[in-house]
N, C-alpha and C positions, 0 to 999 in steps of 0.2 A: 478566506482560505489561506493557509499558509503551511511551510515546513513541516511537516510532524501530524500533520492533520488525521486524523482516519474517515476514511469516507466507503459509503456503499456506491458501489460503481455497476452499471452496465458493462459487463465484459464480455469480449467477444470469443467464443469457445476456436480454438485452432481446429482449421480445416472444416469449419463449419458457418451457417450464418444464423447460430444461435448464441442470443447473450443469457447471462445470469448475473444477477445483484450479487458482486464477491465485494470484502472488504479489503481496501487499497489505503497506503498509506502516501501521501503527498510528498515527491523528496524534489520536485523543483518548481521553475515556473509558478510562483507565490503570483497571482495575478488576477485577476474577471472572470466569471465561470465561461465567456464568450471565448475562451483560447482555449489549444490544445495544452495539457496539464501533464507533467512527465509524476509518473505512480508509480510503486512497487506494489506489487500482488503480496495478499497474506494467504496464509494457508494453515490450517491446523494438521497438514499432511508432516510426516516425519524428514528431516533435513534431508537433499539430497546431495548437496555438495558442499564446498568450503565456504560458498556465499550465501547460503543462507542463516540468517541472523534468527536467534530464537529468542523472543521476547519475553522480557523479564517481566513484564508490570503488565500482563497482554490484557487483567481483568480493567485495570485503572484506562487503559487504552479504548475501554467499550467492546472489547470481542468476548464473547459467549464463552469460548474454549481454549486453552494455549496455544499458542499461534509462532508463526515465523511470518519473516519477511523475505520474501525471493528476489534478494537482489540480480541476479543475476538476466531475472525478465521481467528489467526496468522498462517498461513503456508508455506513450503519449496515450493520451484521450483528450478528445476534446472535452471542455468544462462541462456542457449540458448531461454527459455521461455521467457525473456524477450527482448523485440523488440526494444523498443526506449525508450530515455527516455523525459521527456515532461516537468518537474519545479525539484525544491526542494521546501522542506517543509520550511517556516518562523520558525526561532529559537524557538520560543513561540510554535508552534503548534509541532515543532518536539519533544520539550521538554513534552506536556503534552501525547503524542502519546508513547513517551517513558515508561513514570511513569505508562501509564496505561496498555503497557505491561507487567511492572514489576508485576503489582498487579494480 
């Protein structure tokens, strides 16, 4: 598992105690599936603010449909959360998904 990865994750729905397999992209914490893993959520939902990044190469990536990255809710899971994993990110799009982490 590393950087850029794309993974199907168990995600936990807000204000509830239901998950759903969403596809998560890997932006830290490169490390043993036994630790909690810091992910960005994708979404094929339409951008909703200035942090979310919309992915160029989303088909090269292993997602179905065009997709973004929400950076903005960046959060941990623990490794076993994640199930499979499905593409990596194209340099270009891991690269701009980074920078918009940072900011």
């Amino acid at each position: 598992m590393k950087q850029g990865d794309v993974w199907l994750a168990d995600v936990l729905f807000k204000g509830t105690r239901q998950t759903k397999q969403r596809p998560v992209i890997i932006v830290g914490n490169e490390l043993a599936l036994d630790v909690d893993v810091i992910i960005a959520p994708v979404t094929s939902q339409q951008p909703g603010n200035q942090f979310d990044v919309v992915l160029e190469y989303w088909n090269e990536a292993g997602l179905l449909k065009p997709s973004m990255a929400r950076t903005s809710k960046i959060i941990s899971v623990h490794g076993p959360e994640l199930k499979r994993q499905i593409g990596e990110l194209h340099k270009h799009d891991l690269e701009r998904v980074l920078h918009m982490c940072r900011n």
